[in-house]
C-alpha positions as CSV (number, residue, x, y, z in Angstrom):
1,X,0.0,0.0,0.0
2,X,1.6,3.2,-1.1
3,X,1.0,6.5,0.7
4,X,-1.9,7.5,-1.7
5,X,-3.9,4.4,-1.2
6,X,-3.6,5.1,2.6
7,X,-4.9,8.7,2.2
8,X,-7.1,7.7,-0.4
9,X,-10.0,5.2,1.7
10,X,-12.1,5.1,-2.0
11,X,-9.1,4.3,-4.0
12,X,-9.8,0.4,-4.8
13,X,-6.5,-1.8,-5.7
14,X,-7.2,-5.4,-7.6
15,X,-4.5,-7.7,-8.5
16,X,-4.7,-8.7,-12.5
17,X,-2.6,-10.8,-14.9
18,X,-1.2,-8.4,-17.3
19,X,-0.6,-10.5,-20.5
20,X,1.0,-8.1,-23.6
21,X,4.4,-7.4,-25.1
22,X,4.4,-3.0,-24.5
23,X,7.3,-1.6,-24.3
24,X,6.6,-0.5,-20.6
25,X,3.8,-0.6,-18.1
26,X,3.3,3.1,-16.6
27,X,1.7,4.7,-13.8
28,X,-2.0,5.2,-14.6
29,X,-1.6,3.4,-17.9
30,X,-5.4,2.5,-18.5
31,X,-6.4,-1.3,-19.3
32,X,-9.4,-3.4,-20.4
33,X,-10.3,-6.5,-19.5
34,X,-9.5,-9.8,-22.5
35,X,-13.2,-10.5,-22.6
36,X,-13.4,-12.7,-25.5
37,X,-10.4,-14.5,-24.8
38,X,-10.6,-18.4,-24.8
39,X,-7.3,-19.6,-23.1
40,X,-7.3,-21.2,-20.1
41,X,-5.8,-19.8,-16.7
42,X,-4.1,-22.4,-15.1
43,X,-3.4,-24.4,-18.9
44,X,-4.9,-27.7,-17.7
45,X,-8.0,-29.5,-16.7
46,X,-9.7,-32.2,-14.5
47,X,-11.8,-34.7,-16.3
48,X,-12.6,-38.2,-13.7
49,X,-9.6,-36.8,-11.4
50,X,-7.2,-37.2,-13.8
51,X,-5.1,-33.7,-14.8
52,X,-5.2,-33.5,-19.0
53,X,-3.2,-30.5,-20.6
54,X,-5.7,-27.9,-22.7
55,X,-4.7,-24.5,-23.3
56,X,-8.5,-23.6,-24.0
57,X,-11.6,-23.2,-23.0
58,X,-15.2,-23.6,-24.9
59,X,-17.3,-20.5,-24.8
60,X,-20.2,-21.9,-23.1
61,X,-17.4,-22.4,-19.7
62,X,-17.2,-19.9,-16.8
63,X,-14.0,-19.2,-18.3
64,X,-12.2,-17.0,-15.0
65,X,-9.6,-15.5,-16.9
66,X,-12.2,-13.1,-18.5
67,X,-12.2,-10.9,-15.3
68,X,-8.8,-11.3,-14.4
69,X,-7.2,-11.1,-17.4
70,X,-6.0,-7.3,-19.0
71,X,-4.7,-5.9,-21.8
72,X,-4.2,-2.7,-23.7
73,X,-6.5,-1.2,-25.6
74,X,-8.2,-2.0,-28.8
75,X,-12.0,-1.0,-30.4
76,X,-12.8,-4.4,-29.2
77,X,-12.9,-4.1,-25.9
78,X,-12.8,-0.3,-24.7
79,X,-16.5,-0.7,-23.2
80,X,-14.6,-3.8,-21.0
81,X,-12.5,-1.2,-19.2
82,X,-10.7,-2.4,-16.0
83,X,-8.9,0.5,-14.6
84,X,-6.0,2.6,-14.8
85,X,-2.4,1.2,-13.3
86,X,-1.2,1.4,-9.6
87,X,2.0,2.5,-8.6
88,X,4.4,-0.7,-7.2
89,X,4.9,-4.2,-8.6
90,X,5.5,-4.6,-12.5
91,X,4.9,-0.7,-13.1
92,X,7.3,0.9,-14.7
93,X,8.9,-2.4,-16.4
94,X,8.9,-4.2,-19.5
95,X,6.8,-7.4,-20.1
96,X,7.2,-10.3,-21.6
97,X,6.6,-11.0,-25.3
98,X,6.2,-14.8,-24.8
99,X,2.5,-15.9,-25.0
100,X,0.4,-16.3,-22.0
101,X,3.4,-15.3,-19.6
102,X,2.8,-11.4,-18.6
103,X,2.9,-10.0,-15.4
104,X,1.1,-9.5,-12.2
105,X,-0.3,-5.8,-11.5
106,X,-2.2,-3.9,-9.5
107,X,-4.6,-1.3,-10.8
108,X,-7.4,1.1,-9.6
109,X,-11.2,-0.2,-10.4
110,X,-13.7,2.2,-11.6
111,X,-15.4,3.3,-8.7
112,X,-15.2,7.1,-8.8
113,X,-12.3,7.6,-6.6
114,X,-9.7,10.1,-7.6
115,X,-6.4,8.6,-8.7
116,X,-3.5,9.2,-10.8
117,X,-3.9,8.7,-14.7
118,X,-1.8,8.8,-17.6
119,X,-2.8,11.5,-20.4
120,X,-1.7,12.7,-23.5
121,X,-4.0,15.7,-23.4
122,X,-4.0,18.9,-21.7
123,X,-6.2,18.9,-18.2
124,X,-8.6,21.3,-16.6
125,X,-9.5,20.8,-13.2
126,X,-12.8,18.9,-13.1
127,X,-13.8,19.8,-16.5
128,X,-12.0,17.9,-19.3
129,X,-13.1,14.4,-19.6
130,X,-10.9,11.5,-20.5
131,X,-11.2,8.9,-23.0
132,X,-9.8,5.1,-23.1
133,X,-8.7,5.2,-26.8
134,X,-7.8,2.3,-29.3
135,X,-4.2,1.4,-29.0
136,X,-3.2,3.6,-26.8
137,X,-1.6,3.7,-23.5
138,X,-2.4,6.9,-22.4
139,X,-6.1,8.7,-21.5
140,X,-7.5,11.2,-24.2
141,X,-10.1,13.2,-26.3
142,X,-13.4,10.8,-26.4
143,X,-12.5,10.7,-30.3
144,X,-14.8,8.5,-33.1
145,X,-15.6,8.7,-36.5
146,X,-19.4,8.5,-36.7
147,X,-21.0,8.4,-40.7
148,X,-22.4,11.4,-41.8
149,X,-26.7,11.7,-41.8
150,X,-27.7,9.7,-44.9
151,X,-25.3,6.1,-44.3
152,X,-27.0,3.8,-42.5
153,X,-23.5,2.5,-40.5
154,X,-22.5,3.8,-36.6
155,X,-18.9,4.7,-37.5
156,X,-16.3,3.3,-35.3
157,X,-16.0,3.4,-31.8
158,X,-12.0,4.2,-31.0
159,X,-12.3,5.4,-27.6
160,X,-14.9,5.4,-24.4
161,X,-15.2,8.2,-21.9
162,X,-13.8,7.1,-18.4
163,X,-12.7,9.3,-16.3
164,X,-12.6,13.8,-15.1
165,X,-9.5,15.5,-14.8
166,X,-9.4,16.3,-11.0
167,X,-6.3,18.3,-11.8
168,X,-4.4,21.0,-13.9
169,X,-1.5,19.9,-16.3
170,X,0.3,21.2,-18.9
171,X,-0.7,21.2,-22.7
172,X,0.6,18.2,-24.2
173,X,1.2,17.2,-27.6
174,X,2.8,14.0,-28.1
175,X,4.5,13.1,-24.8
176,X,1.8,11.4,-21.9
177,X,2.1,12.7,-18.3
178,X,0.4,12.0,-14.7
179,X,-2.7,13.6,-13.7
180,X,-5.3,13.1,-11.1
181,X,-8.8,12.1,-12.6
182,X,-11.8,10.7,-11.2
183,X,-12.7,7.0,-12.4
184,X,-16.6,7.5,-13.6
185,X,-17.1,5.8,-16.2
186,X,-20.8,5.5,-15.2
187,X,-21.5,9.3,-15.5
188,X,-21.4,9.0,-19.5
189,X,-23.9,6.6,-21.7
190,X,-22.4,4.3,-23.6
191,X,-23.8,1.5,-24.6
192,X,-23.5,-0.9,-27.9
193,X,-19.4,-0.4,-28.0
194,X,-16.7,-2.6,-29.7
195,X,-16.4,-1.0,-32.9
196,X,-19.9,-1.9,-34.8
197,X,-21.8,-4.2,-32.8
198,X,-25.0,-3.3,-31.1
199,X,-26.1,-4.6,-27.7
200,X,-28.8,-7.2,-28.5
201,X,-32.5,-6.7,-26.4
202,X,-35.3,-9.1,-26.8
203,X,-33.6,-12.1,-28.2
204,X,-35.1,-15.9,-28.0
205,X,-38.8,-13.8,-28.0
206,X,-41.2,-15.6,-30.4
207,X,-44.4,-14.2,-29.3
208,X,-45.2,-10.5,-29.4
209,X,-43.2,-8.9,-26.5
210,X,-43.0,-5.2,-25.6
211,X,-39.3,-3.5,-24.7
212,X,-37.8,-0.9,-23.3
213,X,-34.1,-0.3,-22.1
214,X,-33.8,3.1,-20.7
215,X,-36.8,4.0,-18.7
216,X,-37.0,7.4,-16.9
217,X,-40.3,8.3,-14.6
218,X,-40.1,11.7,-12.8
219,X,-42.5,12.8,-10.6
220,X,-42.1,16.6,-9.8
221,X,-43.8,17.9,-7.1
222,X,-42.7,21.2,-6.6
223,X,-45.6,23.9,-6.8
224,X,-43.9,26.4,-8.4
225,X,-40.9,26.9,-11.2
226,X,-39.5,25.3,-14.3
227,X,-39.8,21.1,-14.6
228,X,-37.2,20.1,-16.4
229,X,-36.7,15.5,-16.3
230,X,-33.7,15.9,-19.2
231,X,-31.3,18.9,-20.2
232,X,-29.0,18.7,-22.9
233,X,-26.9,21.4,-23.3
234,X,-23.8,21.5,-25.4
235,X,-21.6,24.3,-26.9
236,X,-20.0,24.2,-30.1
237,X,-16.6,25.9,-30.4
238,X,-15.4,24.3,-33.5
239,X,-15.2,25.6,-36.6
240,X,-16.4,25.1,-40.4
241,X,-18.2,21.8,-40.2
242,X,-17.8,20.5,-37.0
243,X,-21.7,20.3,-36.7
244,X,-22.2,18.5,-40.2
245,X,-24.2,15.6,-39.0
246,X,-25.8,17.1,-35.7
247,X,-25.3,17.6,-32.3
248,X,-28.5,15.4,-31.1
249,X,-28.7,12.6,-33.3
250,X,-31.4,9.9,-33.2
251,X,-31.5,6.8,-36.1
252,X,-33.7,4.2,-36.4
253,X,-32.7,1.1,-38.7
254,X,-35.3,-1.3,-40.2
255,X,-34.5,-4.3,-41.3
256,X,-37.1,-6.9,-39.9
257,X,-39.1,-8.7,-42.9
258,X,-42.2,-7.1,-41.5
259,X,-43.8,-4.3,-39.8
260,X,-47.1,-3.1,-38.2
261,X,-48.8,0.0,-39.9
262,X,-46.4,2.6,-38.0
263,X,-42.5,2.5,-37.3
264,X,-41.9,6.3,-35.2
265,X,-38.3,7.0,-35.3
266,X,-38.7,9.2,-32.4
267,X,-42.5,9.9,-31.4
268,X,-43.4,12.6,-29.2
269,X,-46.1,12.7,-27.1
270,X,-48.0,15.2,-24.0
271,X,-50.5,13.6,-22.3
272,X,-53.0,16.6,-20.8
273,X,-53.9,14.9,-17.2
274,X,-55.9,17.4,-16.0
275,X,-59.9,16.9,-14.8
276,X,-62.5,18.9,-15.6
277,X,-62.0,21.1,-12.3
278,X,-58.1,21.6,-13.1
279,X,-57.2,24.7,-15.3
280,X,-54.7,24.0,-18.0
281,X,-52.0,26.1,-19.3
282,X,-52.8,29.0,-21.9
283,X,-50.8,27.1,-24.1
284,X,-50.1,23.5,-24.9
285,X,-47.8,22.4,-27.5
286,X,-46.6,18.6,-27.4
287,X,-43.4,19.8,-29.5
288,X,-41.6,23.1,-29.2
289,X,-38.8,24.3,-31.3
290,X,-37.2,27.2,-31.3
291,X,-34.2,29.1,-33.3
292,X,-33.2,31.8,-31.1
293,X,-30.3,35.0,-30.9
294,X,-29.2,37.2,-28.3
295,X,-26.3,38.9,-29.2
296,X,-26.6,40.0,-33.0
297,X,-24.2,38.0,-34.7
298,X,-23.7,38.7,-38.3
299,X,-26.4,36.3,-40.4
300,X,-25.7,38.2,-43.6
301,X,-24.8,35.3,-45.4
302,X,-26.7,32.4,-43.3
303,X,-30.2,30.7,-44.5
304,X,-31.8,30.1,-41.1
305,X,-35.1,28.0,-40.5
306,X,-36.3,27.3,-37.8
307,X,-37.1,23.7,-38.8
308,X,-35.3,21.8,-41.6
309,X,-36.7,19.1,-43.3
310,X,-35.1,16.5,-45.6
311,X,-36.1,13.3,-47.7
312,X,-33.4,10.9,-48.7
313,X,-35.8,7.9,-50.7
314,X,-33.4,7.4,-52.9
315,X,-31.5,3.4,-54.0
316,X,-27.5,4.8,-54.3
317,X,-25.7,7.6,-53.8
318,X,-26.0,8.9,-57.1
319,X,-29.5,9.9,-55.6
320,X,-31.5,7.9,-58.0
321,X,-35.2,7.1,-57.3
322,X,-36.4,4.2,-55.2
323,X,-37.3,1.2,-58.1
324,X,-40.2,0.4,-55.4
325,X,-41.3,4.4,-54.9
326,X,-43.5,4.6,-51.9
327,X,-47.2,4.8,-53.1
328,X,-47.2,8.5,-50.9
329,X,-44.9,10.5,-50.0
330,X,-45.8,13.6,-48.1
331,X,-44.2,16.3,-46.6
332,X,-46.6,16.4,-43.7
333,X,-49.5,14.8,-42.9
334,X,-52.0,15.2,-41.1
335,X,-54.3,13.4,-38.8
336,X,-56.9,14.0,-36.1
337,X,-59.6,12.4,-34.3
338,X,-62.2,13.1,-31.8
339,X,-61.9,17.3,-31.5
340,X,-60.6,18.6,-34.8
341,X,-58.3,21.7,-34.8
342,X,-59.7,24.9,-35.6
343,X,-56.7,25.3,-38.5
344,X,-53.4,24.2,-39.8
345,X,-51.1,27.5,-38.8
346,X,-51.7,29.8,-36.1
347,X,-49.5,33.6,-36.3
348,X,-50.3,36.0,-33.7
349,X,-49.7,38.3,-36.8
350,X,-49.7,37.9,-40.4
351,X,-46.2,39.3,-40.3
352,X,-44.7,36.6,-38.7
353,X,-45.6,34.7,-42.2
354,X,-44.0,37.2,-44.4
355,X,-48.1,38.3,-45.4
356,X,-48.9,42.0,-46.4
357,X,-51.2,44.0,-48.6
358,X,-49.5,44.2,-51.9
359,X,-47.1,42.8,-53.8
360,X,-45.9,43.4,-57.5
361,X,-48.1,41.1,-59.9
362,X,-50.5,40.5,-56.9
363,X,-54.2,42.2,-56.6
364,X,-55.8,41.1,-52.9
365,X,-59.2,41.8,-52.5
366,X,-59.6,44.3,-50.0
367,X,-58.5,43.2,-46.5
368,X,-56.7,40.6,-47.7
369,X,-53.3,39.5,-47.4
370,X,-50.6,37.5,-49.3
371,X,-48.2,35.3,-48.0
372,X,-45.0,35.0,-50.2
373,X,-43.9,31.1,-50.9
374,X,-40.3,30.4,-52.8
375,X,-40.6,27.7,-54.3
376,X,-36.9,26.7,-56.7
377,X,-36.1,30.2,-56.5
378,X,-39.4,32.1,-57.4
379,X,-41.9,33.6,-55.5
380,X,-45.3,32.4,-55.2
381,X,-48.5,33.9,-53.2
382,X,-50.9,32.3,-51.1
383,X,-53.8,34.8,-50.4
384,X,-54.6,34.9,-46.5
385,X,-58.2,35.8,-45.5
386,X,-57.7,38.0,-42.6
387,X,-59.7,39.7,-40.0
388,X,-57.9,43.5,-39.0
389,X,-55.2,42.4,-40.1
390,X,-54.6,39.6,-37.7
């Protein structure tokens, strides 16, 4: 026990076999556990008391080497990450290149204590997260290479958020150093890792079955003030396309021979609970989207909507049409039952949709407004009935 462990009562300390040929095991080096690996620990077994030599196991065995074997790195098993390397023992030495003979180390589990890591990025006290990366020995930027909107694949997974710098460093550019970070790898959701393979829900289910993997119910029960049950809030600071494929980003892949008459890749929903003797809100909307500014930033040369929608039916990427074309294809559409609404738009001002009195090549009745519409570059009118000018 060194003098940080003593000081430290949430630093945990396991003892692993350490089985790769690095050049050098270092402080705070991070490691994952060989989870697919079939060798056998000891290299024998007992079959009728007798001792026979076998150097592996079958896959459907309790194979013990799984959590007590680790190694560096790799897209196959950073979401099987063990821990970070303790000071003492093999640290700091070379290993062994000869199979299945590594070494003995201690390292620090996961359990959001604050330790010492190795990184190879620059630190801010309990802001910059850390990253397990592929085929490196080191902690860094939570780096991938995720497809762009329109490819139906997930992009590689080459590293897995772990850890919080719990202290200042220098920058860093190709050297690795020691920094304290806190071991959370629970704080960030990540789920369906090692490289493109998805975790698998509902399997061996031959009958109708509903599922559901990340359930949230929140009951708030203040009186008063906003109700918030998930913020997302991120800040983009990079520049020219570091946005291209979206900062919230939701797919849906089908690929099942059949489906039932709707498939919602995200479906949105507000149930009004209140009884007859409960006033609602003045306002209910089930989905609110806004486009907002605050500090006047030059949008001289931006297009801006406040909603941006896209159709990609298409069978290559030469953008050809579908053989099988969809027997309709809307933009919107429309459905109601039970109270109808009282119209399609509602504008607290004819304004808001571009409408006024005349236009060039336009004659309104009296009272009447148009609305402008570009459609491929030219400009349309759709004539608004309107009440005092509202």
């Amino acid at each position: 026990m060194d003098n940080l462990t003593a000081g430290n009562p949430a630093a945990h300390r396991v003892r692993v076999h350490y089985n790769e040929a690095s050049t050098k095991i270092y402080e705070g080096m991070p490691v994952c556990y060989e989870h697919d690996t079939t060798v056998n620990w000891w290299g024998g077994s007992v079959s009728d008391g007798e001792i026979t030599e076998s150097t592996t196991v079958t896959e459907t065995s309790l194979n013990p080497i799984r959590y007590i074997n680790v190694v560096d790195p790799d897209v196959d098993n950073l979401d099987h990450f063990a821990g970070v390397v303790a000071k003492g023992g093999w640290c700091g030495k070379t290993t062994s290149a000869t199979a299945n003979v590594g070494q003995i180390l201690d390292i620090y589990v996961p359990n959001g204590a604050i330790v010492p890591v190795r990184a190879n990025i620059e630190c801010v006290l309990g802001r910059t997260i850390l990253s397990v990366q592929d085929n490196v020995q080191a902690l860094g930027n939570p780096t991938t290479d995720i497809d762009d909107y329109g490819r139906n694949t997930i992009g590689t997974v080459v590293s897995r958020p772990v850890a919080i710098a719990m202290g200042t460093n220098a920058t860093l550019d190709t050297t690795a150093g020691l920094v304290l970070a806190k071991l959370c790898p629970e704080v960030f959701l990540f789920q369906g890792g090692m490289d493109d393979e998805e975790l698998i829900v509902g399997t061996g289910n031959s009958t109708s079955v509903n599922l559901v993997v990340n359930k949230s119910l929140i009951d708030f029960k203040n009186t008063d003030g906003h109700c918030t049950a998930l913020w997302l809030r991120t800040r983009l600071s990079g520049v020219d396309s570091g946005a291209a494929t979206g900062v919230y980003r939701f797919n849906t892949l089908m690929d099942a021979a059949t489906y039932g008459e709707y498939v919602y890749c995200m479906n949105v929903g507000l149930d009004v609970a209140c009884t007859g003797s409960q006033t609602t809100p003045g306002f209910v909307t089930a989905l609110n989207v806004m486009l907002r500014t605050e500090s006047d930033p030059d949008m001289s040369g931006t297009q801006a909507y406040v909603v941006n929608f896209e159709s990609f039916l298409r069978k290559n990427a030469a953008a050809e049409a579908l053989t099988n074309d969809s027997s309709n294809h809307y933009w919107f559409r429309f459905n109601a039952n039970g109270s109808l609404p009282s119209g399609w738009f509602s504008c607290n001002s004819c304004t808001v949709m571009g409408g006024h009195m005349s236009t060039a090549g336009v004659t309104p009745a009296a009272g009447d407004f148009v609305i402008p519409v570009n459609l491929s570059g030219v400009t349309y009118y759709i004539v608004a009935f309107a009440d005092d000018g509202v």
